[in-house]
N, C-alpha and C positions, 0 to 999 in steps of 0.2 A: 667922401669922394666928391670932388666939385670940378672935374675934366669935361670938358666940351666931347672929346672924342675918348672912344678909352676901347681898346684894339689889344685881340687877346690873340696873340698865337704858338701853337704848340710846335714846339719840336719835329724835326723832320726824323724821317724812318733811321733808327740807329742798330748797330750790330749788336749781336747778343754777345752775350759775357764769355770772353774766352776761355777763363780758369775761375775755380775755385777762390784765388786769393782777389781776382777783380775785382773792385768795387764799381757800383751802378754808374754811380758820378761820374767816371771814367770812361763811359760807354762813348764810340763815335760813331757818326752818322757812317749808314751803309751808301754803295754806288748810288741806290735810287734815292735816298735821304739826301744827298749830295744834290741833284738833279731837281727833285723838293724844293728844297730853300734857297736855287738858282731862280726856279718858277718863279715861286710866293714872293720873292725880294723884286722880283722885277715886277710884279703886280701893285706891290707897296709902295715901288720908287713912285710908281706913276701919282697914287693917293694921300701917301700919309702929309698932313702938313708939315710943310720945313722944321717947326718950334716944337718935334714932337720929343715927348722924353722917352728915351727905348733903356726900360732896365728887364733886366736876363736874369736865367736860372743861372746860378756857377756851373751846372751838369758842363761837359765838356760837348755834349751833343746838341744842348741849347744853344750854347756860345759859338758853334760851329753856322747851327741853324741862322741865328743872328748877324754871324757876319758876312753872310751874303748878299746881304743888305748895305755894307760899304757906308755903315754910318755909326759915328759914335752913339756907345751905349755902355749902359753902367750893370755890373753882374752884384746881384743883390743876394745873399745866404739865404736869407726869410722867403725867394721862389727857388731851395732846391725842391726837389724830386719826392721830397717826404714834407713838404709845408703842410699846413693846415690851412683850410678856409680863412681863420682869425689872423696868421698870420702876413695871409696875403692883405686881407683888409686893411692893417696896419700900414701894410706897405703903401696901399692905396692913402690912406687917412694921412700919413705923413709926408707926401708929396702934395706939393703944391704948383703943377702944372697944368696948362691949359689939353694939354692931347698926349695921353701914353701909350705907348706899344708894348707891354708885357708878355715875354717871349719865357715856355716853359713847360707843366706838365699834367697831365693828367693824374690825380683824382683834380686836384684843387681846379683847373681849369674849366672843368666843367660842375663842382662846386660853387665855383663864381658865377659861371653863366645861368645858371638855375638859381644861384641869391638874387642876381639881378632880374630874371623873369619868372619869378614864382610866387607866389604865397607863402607867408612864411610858415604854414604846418601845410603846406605842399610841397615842400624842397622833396625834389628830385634828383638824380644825379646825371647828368649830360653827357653822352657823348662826345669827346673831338677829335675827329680824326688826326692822324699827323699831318703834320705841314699845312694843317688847316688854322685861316683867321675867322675871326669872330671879330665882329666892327660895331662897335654902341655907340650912339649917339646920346647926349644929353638932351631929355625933352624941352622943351621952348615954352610950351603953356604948361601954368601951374596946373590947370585941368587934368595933365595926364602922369603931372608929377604923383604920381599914388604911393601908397605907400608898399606895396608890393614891387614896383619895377625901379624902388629907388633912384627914378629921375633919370632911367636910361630908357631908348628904346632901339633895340637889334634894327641895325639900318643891309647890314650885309652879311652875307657867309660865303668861304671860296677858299675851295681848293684848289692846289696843283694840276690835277687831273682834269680840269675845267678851264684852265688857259693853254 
């Protein structure tokens, strides 16, 4: 991972499964989910740098999330709804952008946010609420480049509920 900025946001509030044959993927955001990712998109427009790379869950509820945002973005398989930690890294490892916005899900989101502020036999697992982002910063001095916070350090967190 070697992003300046690296902005993690979860999906906004989505409706539960109507039937038996539904699948998750399929799930879309509910009224207030809608209302969510109106928030949070208009809080983003104001911050994210122009050059940022915004890749998505395929879920239909991320992608929903994300386009309120009114910016091109790319829907990646390796952030559905069932990833792994490893496979998110990858995604990370294999992008070679200066700022991303990874829009997506809980377990791995907060997976990630505990790889990047933890010890590594103190992984914990984080909370993130819906429609909440998570904004890391790359550190500047090698001093705080540790080997525990992998060269990031949490500049912001914000909710919907808060603007």
């Amino acid at each position: 991972m070697n992003s300046q900025n690296l902005i993690l946001w979860r999906h906004a509030d989505a409706e539960y499964l109507q039937s038996a044959e539904a699948q998750d993927i399929d799930r879309v955001l509910s009224t207030q989910g809608k209302i969510q990712a109106k928030k949070m998109a208009s809080w983003l427009k104001q911050h994210l740098p122009k050059d940022t790379l915004i890749l998505s869950s395929p879920a239909v509820r991320a992608e929903q999330t994300v386009i309120a945002l009114k910016r091109e973005y790319q829907l990646v398989w390796m952030l559905s709804p069932d990833a792994r930690l490893e496979d998110v890294l990858a995604v990370l490892q294999d992008t070679n952008a200066a700022n991303i916005l990874l829009v997506g899900h809980q377990p791995w989101l907060g997976q990630l946010v505990s790889h990047l502020t933890s010890s590594p036999d103190n992984l914990k697992m984080v909370s993130i609420k819906k429609a909440a982002v998570w904004w890391f910063k790359q550190s500047s001095s090698k001093m705080q480049n540790t080997s525990h916070s992998h060269g990031y350090k949490l500049v912001a967190v914000q909710h919907p509920d808060f603007l």
